[in-house]
Structure formats: structure tokens, C-alpha cells
N, CA, C and O of each residue as an XYZ file, in Angstrom:
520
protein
N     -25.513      1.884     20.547
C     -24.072      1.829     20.656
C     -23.477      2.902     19.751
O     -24.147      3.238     18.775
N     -22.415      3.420     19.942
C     -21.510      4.582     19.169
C     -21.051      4.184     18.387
O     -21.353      4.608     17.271
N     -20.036      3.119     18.530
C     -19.577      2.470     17.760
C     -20.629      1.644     16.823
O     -21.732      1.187     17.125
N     -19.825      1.601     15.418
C     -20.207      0.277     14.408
C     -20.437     -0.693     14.843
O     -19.536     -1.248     15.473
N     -21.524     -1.243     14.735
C     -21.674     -2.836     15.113
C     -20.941     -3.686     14.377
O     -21.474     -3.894     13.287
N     -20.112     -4.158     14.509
C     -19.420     -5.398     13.680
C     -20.285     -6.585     13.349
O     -20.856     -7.331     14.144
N     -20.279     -6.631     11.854
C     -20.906     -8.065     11.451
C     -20.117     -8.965     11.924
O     -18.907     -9.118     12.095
N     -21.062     -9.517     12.096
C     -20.129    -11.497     12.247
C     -19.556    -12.437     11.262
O     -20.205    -13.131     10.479
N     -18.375    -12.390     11.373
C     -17.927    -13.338     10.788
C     -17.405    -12.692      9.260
O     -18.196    -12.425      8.355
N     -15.657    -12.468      9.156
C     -15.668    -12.099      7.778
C     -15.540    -13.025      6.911
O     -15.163    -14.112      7.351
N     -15.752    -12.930      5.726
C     -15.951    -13.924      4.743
C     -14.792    -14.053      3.465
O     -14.499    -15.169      3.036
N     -14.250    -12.975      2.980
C     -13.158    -13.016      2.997
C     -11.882    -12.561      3.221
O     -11.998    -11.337      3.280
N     -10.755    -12.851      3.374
C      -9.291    -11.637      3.552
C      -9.107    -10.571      3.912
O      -8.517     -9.989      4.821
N     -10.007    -10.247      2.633
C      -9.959     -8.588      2.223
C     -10.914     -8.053      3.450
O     -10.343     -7.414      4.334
N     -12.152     -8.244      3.548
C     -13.054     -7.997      4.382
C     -12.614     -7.952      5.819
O     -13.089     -7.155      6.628
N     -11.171     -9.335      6.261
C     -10.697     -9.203      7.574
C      -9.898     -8.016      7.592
O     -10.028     -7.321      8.601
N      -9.109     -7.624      6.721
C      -8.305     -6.796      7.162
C      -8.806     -5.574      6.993
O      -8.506     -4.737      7.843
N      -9.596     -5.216      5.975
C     -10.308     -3.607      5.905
C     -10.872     -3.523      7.470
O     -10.521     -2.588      8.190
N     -11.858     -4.665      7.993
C     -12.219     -4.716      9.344
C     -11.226     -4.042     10.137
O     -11.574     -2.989     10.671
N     -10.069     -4.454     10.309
C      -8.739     -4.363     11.428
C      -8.386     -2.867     10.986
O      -8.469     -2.170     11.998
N      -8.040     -2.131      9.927
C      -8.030     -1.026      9.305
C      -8.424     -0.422      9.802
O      -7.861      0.292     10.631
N     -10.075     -0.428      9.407
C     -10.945      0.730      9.643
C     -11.106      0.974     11.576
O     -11.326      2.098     12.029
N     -11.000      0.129     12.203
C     -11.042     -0.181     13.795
C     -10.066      1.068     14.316
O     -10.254      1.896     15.207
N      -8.822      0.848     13.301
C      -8.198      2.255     13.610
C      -8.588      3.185     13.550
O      -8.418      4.067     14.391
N      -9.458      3.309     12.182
C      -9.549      4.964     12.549
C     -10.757      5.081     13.400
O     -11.222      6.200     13.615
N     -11.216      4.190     13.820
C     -12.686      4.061     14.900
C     -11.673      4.434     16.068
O     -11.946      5.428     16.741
N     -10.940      3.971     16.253
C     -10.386      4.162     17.697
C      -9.507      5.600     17.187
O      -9.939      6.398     18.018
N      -8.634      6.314     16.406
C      -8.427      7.346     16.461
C      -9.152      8.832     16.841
O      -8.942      9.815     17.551
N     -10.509      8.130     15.532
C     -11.389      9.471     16.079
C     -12.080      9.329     17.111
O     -12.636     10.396     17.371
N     -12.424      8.202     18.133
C     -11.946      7.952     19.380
C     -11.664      8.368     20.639
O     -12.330      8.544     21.659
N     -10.102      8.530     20.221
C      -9.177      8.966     20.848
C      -8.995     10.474     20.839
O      -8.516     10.978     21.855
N      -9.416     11.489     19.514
C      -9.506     12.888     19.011
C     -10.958     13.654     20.533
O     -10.938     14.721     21.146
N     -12.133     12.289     20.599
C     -13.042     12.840     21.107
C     -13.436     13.006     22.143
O     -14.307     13.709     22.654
N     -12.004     11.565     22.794
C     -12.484     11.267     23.967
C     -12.336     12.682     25.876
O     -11.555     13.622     25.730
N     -12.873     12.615     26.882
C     -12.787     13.100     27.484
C     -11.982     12.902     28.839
O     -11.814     13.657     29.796
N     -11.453     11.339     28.517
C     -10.792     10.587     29.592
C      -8.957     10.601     28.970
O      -8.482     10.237     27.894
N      -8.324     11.182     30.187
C      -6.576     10.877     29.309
C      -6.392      9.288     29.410
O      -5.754      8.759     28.500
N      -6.853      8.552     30.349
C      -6.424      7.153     30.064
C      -6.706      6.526     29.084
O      -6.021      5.656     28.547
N      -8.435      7.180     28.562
C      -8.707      6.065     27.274
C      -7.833      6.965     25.956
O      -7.557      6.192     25.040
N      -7.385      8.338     25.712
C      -6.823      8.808     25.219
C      -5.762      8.109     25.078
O      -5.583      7.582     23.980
N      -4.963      7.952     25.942
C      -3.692      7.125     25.183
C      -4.017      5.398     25.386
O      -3.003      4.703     25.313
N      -5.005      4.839     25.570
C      -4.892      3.526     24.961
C      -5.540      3.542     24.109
O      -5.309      2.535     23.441
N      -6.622      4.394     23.487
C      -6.746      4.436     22.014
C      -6.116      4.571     21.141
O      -6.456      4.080     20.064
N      -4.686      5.459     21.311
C      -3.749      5.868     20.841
C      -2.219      4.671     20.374
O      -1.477      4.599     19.394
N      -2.350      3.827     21.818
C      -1.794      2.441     21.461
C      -2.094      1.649     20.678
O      -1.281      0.924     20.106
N      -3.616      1.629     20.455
C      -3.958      1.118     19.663
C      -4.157      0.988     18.633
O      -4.017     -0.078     18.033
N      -4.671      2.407     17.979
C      -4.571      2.674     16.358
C      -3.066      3.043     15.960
O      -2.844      3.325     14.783
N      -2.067      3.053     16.853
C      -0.739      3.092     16.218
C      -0.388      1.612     15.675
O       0.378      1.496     14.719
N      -0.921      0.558     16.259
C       0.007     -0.630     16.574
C      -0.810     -1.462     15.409
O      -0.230     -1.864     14.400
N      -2.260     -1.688     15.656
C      -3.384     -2.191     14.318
C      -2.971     -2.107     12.726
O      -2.978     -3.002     11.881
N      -2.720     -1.146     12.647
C      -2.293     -1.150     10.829
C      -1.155     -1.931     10.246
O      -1.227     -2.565      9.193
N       0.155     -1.812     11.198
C       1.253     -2.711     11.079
C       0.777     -4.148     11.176
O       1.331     -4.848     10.329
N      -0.223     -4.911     12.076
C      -0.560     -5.897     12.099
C      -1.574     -7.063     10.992
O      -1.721     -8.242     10.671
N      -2.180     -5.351     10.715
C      -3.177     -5.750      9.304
C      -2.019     -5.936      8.186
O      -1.758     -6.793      7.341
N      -1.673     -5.178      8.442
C      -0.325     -4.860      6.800
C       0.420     -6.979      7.133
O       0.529     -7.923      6.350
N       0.633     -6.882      8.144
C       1.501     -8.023      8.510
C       0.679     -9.223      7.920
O       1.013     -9.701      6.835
N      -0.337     -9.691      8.587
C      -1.228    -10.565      8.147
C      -1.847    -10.263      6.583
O      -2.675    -11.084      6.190
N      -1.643     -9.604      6.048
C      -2.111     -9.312      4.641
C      -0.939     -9.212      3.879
O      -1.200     -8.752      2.767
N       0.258     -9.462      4.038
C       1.630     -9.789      3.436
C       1.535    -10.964      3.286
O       1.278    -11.570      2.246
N       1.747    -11.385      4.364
C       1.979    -13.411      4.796
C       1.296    -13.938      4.052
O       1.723    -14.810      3.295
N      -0.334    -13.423      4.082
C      -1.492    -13.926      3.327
C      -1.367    -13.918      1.994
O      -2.020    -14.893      1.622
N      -0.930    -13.409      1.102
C      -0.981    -13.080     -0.087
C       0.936    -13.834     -0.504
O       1.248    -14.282     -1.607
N       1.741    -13.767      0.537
C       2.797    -14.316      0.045
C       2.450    -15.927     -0.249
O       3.087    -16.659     -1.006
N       1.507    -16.219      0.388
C       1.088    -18.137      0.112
C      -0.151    -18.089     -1.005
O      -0.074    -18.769     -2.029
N      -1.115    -17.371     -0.775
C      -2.267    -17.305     -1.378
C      -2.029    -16.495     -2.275
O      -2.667    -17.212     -3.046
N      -1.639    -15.478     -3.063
C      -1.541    -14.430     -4.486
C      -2.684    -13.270     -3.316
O      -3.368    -13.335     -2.295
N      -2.193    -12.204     -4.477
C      -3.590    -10.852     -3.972
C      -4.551    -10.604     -3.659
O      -5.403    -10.687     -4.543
N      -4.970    -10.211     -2.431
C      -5.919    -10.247     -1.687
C      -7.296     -8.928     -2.693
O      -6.963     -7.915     -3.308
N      -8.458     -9.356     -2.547
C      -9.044     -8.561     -3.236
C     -10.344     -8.960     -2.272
O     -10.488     -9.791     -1.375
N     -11.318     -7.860     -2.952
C     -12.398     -7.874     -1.757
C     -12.715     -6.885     -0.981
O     -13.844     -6.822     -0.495
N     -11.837     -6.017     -0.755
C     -11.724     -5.385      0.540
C     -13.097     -4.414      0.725
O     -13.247     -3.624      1.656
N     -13.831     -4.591     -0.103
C     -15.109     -3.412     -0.228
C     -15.852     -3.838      0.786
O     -16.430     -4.924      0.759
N     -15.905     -2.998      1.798
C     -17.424     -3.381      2.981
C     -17.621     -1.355      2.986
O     -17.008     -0.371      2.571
N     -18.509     -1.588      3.521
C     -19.669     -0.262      3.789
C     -19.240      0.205      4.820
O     -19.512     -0.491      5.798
N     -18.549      1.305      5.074
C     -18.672      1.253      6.468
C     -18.954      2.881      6.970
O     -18.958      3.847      6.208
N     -19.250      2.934      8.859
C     -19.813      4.544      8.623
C     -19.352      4.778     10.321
O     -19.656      4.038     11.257
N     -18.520      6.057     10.374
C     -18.004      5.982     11.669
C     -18.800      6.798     11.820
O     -19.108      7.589     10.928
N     -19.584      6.788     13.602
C     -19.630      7.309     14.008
C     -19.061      7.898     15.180
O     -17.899      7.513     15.316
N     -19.504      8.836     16.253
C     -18.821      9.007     17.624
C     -18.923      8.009     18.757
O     -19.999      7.484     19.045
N     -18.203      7.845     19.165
C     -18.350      7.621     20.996
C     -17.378      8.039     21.988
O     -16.152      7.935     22.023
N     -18.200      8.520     22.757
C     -17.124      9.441     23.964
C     -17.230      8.476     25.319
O     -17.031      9.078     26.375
N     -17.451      7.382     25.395
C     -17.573      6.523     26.666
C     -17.191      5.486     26.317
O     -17.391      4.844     25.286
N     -16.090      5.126     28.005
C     -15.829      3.959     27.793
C     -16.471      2.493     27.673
O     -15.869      1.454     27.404
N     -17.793      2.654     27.929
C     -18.343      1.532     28.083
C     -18.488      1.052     26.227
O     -18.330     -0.034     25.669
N     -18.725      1.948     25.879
C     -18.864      2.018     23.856
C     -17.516      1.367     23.673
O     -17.461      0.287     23.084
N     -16.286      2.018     24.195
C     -15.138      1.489     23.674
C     -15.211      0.110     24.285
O     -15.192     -0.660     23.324
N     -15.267     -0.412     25.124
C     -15.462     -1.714     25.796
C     -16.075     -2.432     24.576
O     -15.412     -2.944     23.674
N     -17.743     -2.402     24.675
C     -18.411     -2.837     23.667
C     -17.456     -3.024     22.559
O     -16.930     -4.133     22.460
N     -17.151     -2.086     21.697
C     -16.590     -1.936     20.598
C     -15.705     -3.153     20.393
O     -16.065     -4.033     19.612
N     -14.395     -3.252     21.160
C     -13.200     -3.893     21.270
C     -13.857     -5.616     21.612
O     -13.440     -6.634     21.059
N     -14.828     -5.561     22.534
C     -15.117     -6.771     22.662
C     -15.836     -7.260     21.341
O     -15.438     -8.298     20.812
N     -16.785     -6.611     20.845
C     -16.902     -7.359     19.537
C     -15.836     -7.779     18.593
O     -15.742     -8.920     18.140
N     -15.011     -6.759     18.315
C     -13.797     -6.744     17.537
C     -12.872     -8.535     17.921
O     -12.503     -9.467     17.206
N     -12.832     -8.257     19.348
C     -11.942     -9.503     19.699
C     -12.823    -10.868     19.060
O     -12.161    -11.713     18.457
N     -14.100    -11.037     19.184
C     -15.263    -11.695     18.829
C     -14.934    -11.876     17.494
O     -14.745    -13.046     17.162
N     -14.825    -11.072     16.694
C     -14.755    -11.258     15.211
C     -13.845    -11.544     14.924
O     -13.903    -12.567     14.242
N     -12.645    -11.091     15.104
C     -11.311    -11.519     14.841
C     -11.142    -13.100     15.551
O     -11.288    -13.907     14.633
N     -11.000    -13.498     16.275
C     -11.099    -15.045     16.795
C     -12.365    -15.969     16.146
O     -12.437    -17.193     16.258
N     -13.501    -14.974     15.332
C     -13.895    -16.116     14.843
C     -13.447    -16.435     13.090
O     -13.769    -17.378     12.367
N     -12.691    -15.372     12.842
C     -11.687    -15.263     11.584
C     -10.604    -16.381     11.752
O     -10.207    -17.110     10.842
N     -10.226    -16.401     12.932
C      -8.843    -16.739     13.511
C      -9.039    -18.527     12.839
O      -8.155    -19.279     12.428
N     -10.142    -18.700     12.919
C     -10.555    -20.532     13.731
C     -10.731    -20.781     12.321
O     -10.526    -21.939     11.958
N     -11.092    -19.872     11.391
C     -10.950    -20.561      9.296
C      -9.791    -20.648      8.926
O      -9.489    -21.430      8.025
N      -8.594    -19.614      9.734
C      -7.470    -19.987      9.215
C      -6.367    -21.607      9.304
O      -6.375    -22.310     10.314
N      -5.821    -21.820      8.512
C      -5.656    -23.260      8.690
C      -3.659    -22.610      8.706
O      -3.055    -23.669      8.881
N      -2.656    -21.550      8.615
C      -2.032    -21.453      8.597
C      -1.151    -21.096      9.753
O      -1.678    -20.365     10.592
N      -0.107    -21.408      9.930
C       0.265    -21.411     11.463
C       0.800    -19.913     11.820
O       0.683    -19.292     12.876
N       1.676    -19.385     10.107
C       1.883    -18.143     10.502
C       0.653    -17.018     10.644
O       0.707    -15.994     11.326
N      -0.540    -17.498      9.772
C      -1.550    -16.335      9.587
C      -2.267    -16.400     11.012
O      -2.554    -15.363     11.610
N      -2.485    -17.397     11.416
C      -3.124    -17.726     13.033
C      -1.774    -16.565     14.357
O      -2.118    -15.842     15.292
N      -0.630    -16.800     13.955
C      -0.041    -16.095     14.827
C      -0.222    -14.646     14.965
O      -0.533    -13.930     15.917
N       0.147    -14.362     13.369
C      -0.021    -13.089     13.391
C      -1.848    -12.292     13.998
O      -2.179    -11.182     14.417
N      -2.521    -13.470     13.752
C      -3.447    -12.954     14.471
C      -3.993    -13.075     15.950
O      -4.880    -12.457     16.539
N      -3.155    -14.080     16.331
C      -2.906    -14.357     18.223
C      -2.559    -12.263     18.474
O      -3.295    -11.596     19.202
N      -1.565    -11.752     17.839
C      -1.001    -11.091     18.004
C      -1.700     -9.912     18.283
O      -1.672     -9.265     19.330
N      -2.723     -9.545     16.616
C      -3.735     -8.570     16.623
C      -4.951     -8.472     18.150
O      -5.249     -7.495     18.838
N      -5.468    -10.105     18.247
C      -5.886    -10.819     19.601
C      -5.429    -10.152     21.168
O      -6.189     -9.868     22.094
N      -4.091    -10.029     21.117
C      -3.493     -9.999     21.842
C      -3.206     -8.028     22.212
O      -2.876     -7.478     23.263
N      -3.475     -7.517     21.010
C      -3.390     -5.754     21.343
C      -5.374     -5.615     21.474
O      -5.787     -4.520     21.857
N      -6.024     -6.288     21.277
C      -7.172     -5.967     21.753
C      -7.413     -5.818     22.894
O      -7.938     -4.871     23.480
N      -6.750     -7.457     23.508
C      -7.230     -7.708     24.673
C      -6.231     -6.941     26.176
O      -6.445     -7.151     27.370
N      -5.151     -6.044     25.553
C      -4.582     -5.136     26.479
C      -5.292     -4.179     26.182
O      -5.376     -3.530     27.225
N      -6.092     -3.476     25.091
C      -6.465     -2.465     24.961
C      -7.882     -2.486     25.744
O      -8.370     -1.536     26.356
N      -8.419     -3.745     25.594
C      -9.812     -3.635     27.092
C      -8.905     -3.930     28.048
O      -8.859     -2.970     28.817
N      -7.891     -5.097     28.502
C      -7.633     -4.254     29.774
C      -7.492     -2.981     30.055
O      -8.312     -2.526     30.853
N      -6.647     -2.229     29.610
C      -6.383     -0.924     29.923
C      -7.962      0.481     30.132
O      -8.031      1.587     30.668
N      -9.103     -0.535     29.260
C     -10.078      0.311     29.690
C     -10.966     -0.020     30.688
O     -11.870      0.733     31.050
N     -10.657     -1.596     31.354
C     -11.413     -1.842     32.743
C     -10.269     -1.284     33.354
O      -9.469     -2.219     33.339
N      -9.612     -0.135     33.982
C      -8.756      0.408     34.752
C      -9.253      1.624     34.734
O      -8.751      2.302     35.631
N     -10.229      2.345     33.931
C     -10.952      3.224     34.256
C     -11.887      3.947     34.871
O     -12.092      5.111     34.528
């Protein structure tokens, strides 16, 4: 696979949202490499829209809970120029994030992440249209 394999399951906060972060710039450089204009601009939807959402859920989070810390994971981009990688990719992503989703016990932190949920799962639609 091109993409990072996503571990399963983050463990804490910090770890969810560096996850959601870094996805951006996975999908930017992406989007820099790709050879298709459709996945070009829904990669482009996507790493615009992700950071505001991380930022969002990591406000809320820390406005109930105090400062999020943690955020150190390893991480190592590489390329992918096919959509089937971006597929892969996003479907794990949705995978991980929903199984983040199901520890949260808060109604706003669960929304805001219906939300993140919710730009994934237009962003694989938009790449089964390819």
C-alpha cells in the first residue's frame, strides 16, 4: 500500500488528532502527485476541510478535559498516485476514527466527530466516481 497503514485504535487525544492532521498532509501530497483531476480536487476538499475539524474536536476536548498532550506518533509519508491507495487509505482512516468515536462518552466530541466521519465518507464517495 502507498499510503501509511493506520494503527488501530488511538489511545490517546493527542494521538487522535495528530492522526486527523497528518491524513492531511497524506492527502495533500496526494493531491500535488496525483494524475487524475477528479481525485485532485477531492483530495483537495479534503485536506482543506480536516484541520478545522481536528482543531474543532481538540478545542471542545480540552475545553472539558484541560490540555491535550501526547501528540507524538512516528509517522512517514509516503507516495501514492492511485485511486485504489486513496480508497484503501480513507477506508482505514474512517475505521479508525469510528473506532475512536465509540470511547468517546461526550455528545459534543462524538458530533464533532460524526462530522470528521462524515468528510471521509464523501471523500470515498467522490473516489468510487472514478
Amino acid at each position: 500500500m502507498a499510503f501509511e497503514t493506520l494503527t488501530k485504535g488511538a489511545k490517546t487525544p493527542g494521538q487522535f488528532v495528530a492522526k486527523l492532521l497528518h491524513s492531511a498532509t497524506q492527502a495533500h501530497i496526494s493531491h500535488l502527485i496525483t494524475s487524475s483531476y477528479a481525485a485532485h480536487k477531492n483530495l483537495n476538499e479534503y485536506y482543506d476541510a480536516i484541520p478545522g475539524l481536528a482543531d474543532a474536536f481538540a478545542e471542545a476536548y480540552q475545553g472539558k478535559y484541560g490540555k491535550i498532550t501526547g501528540y507524538g506518533i512516528g509517522v512517514g509519508i509516503s507516495e501514492a498516485n492511485d485511486v485504489k491507495s486513496y480508497i484503501t487509505y480513507f477506508k482505514e482512516l474512517h475505521t479508525y476514527v469510528e473506532e475512536y468515536r465509540a470511547t468517546l462518552k461526550d455528545s459534543d466530541l462524538q458530533n464533532i466527530t460524526d462530522e470528521i466521519l462524515s468528510l471521509i465518507k464523501s471523500t470515498l464517495y467522490k473516489f468510487s466516481l472514478i
